[in-house]
N, C-alpha and C positions, 0 to 999 in steps of 0.2 A: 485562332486556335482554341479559344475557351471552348467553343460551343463542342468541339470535339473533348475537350478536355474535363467538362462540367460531369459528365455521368462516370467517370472515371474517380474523379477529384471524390465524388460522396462514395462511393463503391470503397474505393479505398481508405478514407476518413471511417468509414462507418464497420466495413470488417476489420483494418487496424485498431478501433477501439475496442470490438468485441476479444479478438485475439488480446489483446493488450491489459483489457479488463483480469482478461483469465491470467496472462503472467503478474499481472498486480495482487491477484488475492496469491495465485500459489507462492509469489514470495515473503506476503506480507505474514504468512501462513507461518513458512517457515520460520522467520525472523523471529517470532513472536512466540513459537514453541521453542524457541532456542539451537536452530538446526541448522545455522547459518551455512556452516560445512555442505550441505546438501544443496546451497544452491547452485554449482556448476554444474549438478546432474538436471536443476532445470533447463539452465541455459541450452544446455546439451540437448536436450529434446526440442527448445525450440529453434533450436539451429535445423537440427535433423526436419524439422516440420517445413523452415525455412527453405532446406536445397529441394525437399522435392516437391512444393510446389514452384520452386524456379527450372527445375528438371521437367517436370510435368508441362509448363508453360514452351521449354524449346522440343519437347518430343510434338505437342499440337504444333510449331511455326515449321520444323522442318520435313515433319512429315505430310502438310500441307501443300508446300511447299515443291515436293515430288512427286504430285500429280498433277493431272490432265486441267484446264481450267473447266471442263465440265465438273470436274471429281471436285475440283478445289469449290464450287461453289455448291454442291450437294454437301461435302464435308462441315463446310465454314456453316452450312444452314443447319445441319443436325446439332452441330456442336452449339449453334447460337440459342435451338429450342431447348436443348440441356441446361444450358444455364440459366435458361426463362424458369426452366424449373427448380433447381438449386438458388436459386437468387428467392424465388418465390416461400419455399421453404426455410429457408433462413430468414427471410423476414417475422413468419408468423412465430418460428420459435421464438428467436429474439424478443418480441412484445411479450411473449405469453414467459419466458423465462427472467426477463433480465430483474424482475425483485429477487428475485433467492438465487441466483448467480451464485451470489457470495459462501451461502451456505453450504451448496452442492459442489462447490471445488476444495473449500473447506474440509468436507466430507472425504472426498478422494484423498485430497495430502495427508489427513491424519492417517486414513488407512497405508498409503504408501511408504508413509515412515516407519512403519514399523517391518517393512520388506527388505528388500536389497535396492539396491541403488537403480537396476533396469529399470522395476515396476515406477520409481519416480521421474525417471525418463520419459514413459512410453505415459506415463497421466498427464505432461508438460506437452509431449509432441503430440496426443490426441487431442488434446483441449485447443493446439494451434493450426494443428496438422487443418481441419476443416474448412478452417476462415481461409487458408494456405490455398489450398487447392481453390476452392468456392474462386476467390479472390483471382488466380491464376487462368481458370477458364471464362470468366466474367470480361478481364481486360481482357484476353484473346478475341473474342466477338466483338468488343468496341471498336478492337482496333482493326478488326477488318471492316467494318461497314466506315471505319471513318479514312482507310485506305495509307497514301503517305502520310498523312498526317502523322505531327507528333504527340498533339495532345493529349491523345489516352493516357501516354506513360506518364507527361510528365502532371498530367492531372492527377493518376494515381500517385506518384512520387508527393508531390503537394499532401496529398491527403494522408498517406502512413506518417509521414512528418508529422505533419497538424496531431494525429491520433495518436502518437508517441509521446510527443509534449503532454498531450491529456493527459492522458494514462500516468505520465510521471509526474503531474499536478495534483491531479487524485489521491493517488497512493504516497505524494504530500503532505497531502491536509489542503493544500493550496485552493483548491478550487474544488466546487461540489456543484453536481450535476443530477437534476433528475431525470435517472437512465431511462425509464419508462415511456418519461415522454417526449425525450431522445432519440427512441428507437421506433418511437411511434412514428413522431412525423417523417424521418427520413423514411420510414417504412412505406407510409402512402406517395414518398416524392420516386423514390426505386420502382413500385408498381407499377408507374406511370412511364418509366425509363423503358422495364424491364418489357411494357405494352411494343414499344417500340424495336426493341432488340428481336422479339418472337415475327411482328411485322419482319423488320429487314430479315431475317431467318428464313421465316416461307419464301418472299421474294429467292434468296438463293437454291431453295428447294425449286423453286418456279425455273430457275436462271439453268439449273443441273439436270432436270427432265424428268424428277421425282414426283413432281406435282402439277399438276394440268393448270392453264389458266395463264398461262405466261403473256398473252398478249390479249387478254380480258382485261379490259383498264375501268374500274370503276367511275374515275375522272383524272383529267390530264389539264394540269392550269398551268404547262409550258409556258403557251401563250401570253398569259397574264401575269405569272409570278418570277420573279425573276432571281435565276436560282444562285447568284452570285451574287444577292445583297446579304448585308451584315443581318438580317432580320430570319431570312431565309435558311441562312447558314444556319443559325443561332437554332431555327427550332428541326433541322435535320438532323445536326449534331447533337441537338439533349433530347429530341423526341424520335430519331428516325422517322420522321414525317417528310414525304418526300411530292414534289409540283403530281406525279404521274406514280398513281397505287392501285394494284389490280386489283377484284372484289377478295381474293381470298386474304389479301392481306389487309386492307379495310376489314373485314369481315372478324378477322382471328386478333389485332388488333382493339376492336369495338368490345366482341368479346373476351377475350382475356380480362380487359383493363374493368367493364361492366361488372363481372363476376368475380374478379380476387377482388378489387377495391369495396366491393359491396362486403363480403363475406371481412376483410379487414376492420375495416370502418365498425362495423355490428361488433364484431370483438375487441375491439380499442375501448383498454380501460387505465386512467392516470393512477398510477402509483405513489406515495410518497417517495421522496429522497432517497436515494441507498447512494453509499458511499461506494468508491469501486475497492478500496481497500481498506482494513483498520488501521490504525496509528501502533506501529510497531511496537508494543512494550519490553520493558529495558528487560533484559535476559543474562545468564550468566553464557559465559563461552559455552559449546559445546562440546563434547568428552571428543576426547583426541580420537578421531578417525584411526582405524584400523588401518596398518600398513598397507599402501598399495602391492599388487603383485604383477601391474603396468605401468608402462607412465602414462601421465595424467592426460597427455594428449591423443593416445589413442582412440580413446570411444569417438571423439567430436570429430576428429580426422576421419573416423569413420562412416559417423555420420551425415558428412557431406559429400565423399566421395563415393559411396554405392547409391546414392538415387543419381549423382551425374554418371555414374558408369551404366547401370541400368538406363537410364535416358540414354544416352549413345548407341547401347545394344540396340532400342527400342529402335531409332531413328536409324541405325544401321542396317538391321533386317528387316524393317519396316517400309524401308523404300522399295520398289520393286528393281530387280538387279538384274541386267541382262546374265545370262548362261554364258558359259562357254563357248567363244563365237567363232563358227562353224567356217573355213574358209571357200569362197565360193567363184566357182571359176568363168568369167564372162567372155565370150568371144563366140561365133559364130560354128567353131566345133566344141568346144567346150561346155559350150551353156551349164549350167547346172550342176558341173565337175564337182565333186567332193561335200556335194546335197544330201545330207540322213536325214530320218525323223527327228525333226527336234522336240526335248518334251516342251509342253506348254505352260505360259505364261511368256512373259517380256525375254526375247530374246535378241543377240546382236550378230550379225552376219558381215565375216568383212569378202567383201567384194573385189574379186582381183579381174583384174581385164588383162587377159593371159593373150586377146589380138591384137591384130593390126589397125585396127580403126574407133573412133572413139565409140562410145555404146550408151543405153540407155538399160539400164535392168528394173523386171519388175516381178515382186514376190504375189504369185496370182492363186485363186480358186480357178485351174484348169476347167471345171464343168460352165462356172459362170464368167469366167474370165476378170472375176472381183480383185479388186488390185490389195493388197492389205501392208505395203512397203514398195518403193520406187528410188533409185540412185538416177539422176540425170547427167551426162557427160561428164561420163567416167574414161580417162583417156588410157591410151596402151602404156601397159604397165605401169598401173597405176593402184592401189589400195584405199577403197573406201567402207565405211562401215554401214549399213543399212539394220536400222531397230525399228520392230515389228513386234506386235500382242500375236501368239500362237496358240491356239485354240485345239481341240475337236474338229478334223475335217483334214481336206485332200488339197496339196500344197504343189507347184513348181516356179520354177521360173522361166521368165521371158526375158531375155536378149534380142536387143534391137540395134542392130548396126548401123552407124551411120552409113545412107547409103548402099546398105547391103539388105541382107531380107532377115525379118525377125526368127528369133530358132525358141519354141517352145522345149524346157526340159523332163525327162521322166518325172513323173508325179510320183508323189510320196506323201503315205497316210498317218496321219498322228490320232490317236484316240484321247479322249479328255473330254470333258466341258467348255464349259462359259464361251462368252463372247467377245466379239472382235470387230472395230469400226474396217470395211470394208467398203474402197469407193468402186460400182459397177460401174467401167467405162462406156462412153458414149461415143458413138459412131458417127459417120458424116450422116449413112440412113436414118439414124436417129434423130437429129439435128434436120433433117430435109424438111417436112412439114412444116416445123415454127421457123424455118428461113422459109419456106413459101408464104408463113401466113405474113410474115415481117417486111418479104419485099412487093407485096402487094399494099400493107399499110405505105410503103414509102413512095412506092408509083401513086397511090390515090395522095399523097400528101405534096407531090411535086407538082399532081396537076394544078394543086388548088395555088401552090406557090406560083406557081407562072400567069396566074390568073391576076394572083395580087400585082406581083412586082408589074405586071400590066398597068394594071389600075392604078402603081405608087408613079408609073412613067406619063400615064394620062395628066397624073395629078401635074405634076412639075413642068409638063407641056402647058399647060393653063395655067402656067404659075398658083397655083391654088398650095402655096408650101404649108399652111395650117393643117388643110386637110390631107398634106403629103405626107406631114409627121405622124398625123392617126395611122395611116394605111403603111409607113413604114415600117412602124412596132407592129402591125396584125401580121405582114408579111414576114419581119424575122424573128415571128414567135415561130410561125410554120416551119418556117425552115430549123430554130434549133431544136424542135421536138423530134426533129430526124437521126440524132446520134448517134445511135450505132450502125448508122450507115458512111457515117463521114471517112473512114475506110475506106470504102470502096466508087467514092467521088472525083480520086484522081486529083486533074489540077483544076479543077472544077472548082472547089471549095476553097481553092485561095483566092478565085476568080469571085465568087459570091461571098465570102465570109472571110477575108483575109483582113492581117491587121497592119497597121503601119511601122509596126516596130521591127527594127532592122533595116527600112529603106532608109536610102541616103539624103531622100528630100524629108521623109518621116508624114506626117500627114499630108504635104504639098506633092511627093512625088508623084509620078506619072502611072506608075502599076501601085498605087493605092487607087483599088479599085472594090466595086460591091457595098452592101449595106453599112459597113463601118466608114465607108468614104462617104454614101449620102448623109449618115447619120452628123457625120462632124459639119459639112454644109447644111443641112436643116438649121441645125443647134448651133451654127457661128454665124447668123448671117448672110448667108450666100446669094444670090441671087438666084433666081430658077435658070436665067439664064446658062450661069455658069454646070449646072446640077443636071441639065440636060444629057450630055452627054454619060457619063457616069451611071444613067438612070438608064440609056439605054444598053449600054453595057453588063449590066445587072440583070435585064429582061434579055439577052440575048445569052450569057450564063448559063441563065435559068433552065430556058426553052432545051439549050444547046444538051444542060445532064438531064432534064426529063427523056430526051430522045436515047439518050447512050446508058443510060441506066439500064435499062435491060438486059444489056448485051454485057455488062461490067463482068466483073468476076469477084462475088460476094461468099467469103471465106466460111465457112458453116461454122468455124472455130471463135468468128468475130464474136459472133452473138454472148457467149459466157462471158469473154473480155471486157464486152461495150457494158456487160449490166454492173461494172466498177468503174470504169474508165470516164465514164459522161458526167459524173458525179463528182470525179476526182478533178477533173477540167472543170466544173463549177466553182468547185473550192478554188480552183488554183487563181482562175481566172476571173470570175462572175462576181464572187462573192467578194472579191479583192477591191473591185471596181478597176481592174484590171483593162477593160474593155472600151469603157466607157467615153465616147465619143462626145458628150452632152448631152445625150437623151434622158439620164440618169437613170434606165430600168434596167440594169445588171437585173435585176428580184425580179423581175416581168420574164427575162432569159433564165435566170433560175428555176423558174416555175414550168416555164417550159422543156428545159433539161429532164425535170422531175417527170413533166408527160408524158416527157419517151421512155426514159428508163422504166416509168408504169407497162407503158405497152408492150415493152422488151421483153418483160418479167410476165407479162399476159401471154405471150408465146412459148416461154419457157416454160410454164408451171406443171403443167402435164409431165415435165422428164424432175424436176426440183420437188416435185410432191412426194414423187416414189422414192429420193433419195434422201431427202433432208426434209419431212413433213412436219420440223418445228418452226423451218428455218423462215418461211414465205408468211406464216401469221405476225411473225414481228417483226418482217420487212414490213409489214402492210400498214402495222402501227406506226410505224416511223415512218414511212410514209405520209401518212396522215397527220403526223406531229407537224412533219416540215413544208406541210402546204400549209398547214393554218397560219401558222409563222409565218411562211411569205405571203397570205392572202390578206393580213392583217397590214400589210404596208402597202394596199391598192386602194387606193382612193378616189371612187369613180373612175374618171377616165385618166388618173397620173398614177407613177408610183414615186413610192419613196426613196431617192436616190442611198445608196450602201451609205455614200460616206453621210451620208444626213440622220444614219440610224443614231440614236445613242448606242451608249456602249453594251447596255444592259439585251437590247433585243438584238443586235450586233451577236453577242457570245450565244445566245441563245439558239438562232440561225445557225451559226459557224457549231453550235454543239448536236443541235438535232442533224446536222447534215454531216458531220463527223459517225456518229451513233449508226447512222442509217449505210454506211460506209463500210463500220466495221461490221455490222451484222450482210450485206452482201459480198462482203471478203471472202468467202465459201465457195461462190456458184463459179469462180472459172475452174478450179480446182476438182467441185465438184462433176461440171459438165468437160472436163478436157477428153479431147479427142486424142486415144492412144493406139498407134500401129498393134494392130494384130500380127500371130502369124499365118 
């Protein structure tokens, strides 16, 4: 938790002293011109400085909060560059100010004592108010790139401690500090932070679709670095340095850090000693304060609770709010029932299924048939709510009965702006070509299978089991590169690919049969004799779905499903050593899973481009992450069994193939095939 907690820890160390500094002269101020009376109109501004940078810090968490995660990482990056700059800014004052601090607050209190009590309020909350805020948006960016983590806060916590004790060491006598060069060095170690803050910054700009470059990777040390060691952590957490950095964040990174530090460094000059406060001299009381015409607790009650009230407003209207929602009647006469123009932005519609059978509804661009909202089994009489962005443009609905025939409703125009994510449905017509080019890859990939497992039958006929073990793994690579056809194999694929779990004999029984059955006799000793049979059961499998493949019934709807599905069956299965019979190349089937979902996503790309044209360049990185990973455990003609991995390229594996997971979460969704009327 340090390493998240270290740039936190100084951030807060270092504007708690500057804030602290400034409540140290403006009291020592007072005490010393005899004005003791007036210091709870300090306190009182630094309260008020206090709530609304803690007010400021939950209008950024919960207004973040209620958006999109695309929005949320466009936001979290604009706000990250903000602070590269206010961070940056405060620094050079700080060097360039902290010798005559003491004079220039000096200055302000003498002036304000001679006012009313406000003007000393608002010179205590201005002089804190900065470091407040600064301090408030700084931790919000740490703490998002460092995620659950807890360390930000309690780094910062650590460090306003630390910085309070100073400050009341100082204005002491206790301890003496030369603030100059102080604020010097934290000054170059923050630069150096703050390099890294603007880094992860763009990256979120990259993440949200604001910035190009998202799967432009300068260099990717997955492979080599391994991102769960204590060394790793250590320098992501204080430097935002991360195994895999696109060029623009290398790039803005390099420079940032090249040009402020340079431009610092040339201006760094030591100061002698300055004290952060004088030694209070002895004072007579001061003249009895004028009768209150409040009590004493109002102003500070006050100004605590208008920056949390104002944050609430903020965070109340600030989120987007559905409208008034519209009731909307589903059934096959009704469709549409009680549909106006709605005005635009975020709207909620509840949905009533006024028939007799269940129904699917969907809120459509009538011209394009763009879908922009969906309820799925919605049963009779039943209420459900459906929330949709409503824009500029020509709106109805579609009911879909179960069973019965879909009813498009009268359209209806809303005038307005902006934009709205609409997914354009896809048809089985649509889908026919990449299921032709797909079930051609799988006819050319079945002959070459029946070719092997030939070959793997010749082998074990000649007892030749050495060279049966090579031609076994060449044979169920072929066959698992086929995935998203295993669907539509029938009982075929328990016949060639089936496992022992759940028989009664378990690996001995009798329908343990196919590649997992010869596999366990290669790798236990078997004799060929006994392997004979089994081997030819496997070639007759084979032969048997090459011939009835054609004739199958290959779902066009597979295809979007299989480019999640074959992935998720590696993890569940491959990567577990779930499989593993003795051959130990779970990562050899892994690698092959990986070949077909490539060619899956090669058929797909043409309908994926047109509708999600960020989504396929950083599939294709992760892609490429998570073959180097597994090509890194092939050694010559072995691999390296799962459970043999350490644990470091184990997580590594299990994370690049999680990453690659979540970013193909999209396409069935994307590609789903939806009844027209």
């Amino acid at each position: 938790m340090w390493d998240d907690a270290f740039p936190s820890f100084l951030i807060g160390l270092r504007e708690g002293l500057e804030a602290g500094l400034v409540v140290s002269v403006l009291v020592a101020t007072l005490v010393r011109a005899g004005a003791r009376s007036r210091l709870p109109q300090v306190w009182t501004g630094v309260l008020a400085a206090i709530a609304l940078a803690m007010s400021f810090g939950a209008v950024l968490t919960f207004t973040a909060a209620s958006l999109s995660a695309t929005a949320q990482e466009s936001f979290g990056g604009t706000l990250s560059v903000i602070a590269v700059a206010f961070v940056t800014g405060m620094v050079f004052w700080m060097r360039r100010s902290a010798r005559s601090l003491s004079g220039e607050i000096k200055e302000r209190v003498t002036g304000a004592l001679g006012m009313g009590a406000g003007v000393l309020i608002l010179t205590s909350f201005l002089a804190v108010g900065r470091e407040g805020l600064e301090t408030a948006l700084f931790l919000w960016t740490t703490a998002q790139a460092a995620g659950e983590s807890a360390g930000p806060l309690t780094g910062a916590a650590i460090g306003l401690v630390l910085a309070t004790g100073l400050c009341w060491a100082l204005y002491r006598r206790v301890l003496r500090i030369n603030l100059s060069r102080f604020f010097t060095a934290t000054g170059a170690v923050l630069i150096v932070i703050a390099a890294g803050v603007l880094g992860y910054g763009l990256r979120d700009l990259q993440e949200g679709g604001l910035l190009p470059g998202r799967a432009a990777y300068a260099f990717d040390l997955s492979g080599s670095v391994d991102a769960g060691s204590w060394y790793s952590a250590l320098v992501q957490g204080v430097f935002n340095l991360t195994p895999a950095m696109t060029w623009l964040q290398v790039v803005g990174y390099g420079g940032y850090l090249a040009v402020v530090m340079a431009l610092f460094v040339r201006g760094a000059r030591v100061t002698a000693p300055e004290p952060a406060a004088e030694e209070p001299a002895p004072a007579q009381d001061a003249p009895a304060a004028p009768p209150r015409r409040r009590p004493v607790w109002v102003i500070p009650v006050a100004v605590v609770t208008v920056p949390a009230v104002i944050a609430g407003l903020a965070v109340a209207f600030g989120r987007p709010k559905p409208a008034s929602a519209q009731t909307i009647a589903v059934s096959e006469k009704e469709c549409g029932k009680g549909f106006t123009a709605p005005s635009t932005g975020r709207q909620t519609f509840q949905m009533h299924n006024t028939g007799s059978k269940t129904s699917e509804v969907y809120l459509i661009d009538p011209s394009t048939s763009a879908v922009y909202g969906e309820v799925e089994g919605l049963a009779p009489g039943t209420t459900r709510a459906l929330v949709a962005t409503v824009v500029g443009g020509t709106y109805a609905w579609r009911c879909v009965p179960t069973g019965g025939t879909a009813v498009t409703s009268k359209a209806v125009r809303v005038t307005g702006g902006g934009s709205a994510r609409a997914v354009v449905p896809v048809s089985e017509r649509d889908l026919a070509a990449p299921l032709k080019r797909y079930k051609a890859y799988v006819d050319h990939g079945l002959a070459t299978l029946v070719a092997q497992v030939r070959a793997l039958d010749d082998d074990i006929k000649g007892d030749q089991l050495a060279k049966a073990r090579a031609d076994w793994l060449t044979a169920h690579l072929t066959y698992s590169s086929l995935g998203a056809a295993y669907g539509t194999f029938e009982d075929f694929d328990k016949k060639i690919n089936g496992r022992a779990d759940g028989l009664p004999g378990g690996v001995h029984d009798k329908d343990f049969t196919g590649f997992h059955r010869l596999e366990y006799g290669l790798w236990h000793g078997e004799s060929a004799a006994g392997l004979k049979a089994p081997a030819a059961q496997l070639v007759a499998a084979a032969a048997g779905l090459q011939k009835a493949f054609p004739t199958q019934d290959f779902d066009p709807s597979d295809l979007p499903l299989r480019a999640h599905e074959i992935l998720e069956n590696t993890l569940q299965f491959e990567l577990t050593g779930d499989t593993d019979e003795g051959s130990g190349t779970n990562l050899a089937t892994a690698n092959a899973n990986l070949a077909g979902t490539r060619e899956l996503l090669t058929v797909l790309r043409p309908l994926l481009t047109s509708r999600a044209p960020k989504l396929l360049p950083a599939v294709d990185a992760d892609i490429a992450r998570l073959r180097k990973l597994l090509d890194a455990a092939h050694h010559g003609g072995s691999w390296t069994p799962v459970d043999r991995l350490d644990a470091t390229a184990r997580a590594r594996v299990d994370g690049a193939t999680g990453q690659l997971l979540e970013d193909l979460s999209p396409v069935p969704d994307l590609l789903e095939i939806r009844k027209s009327a």
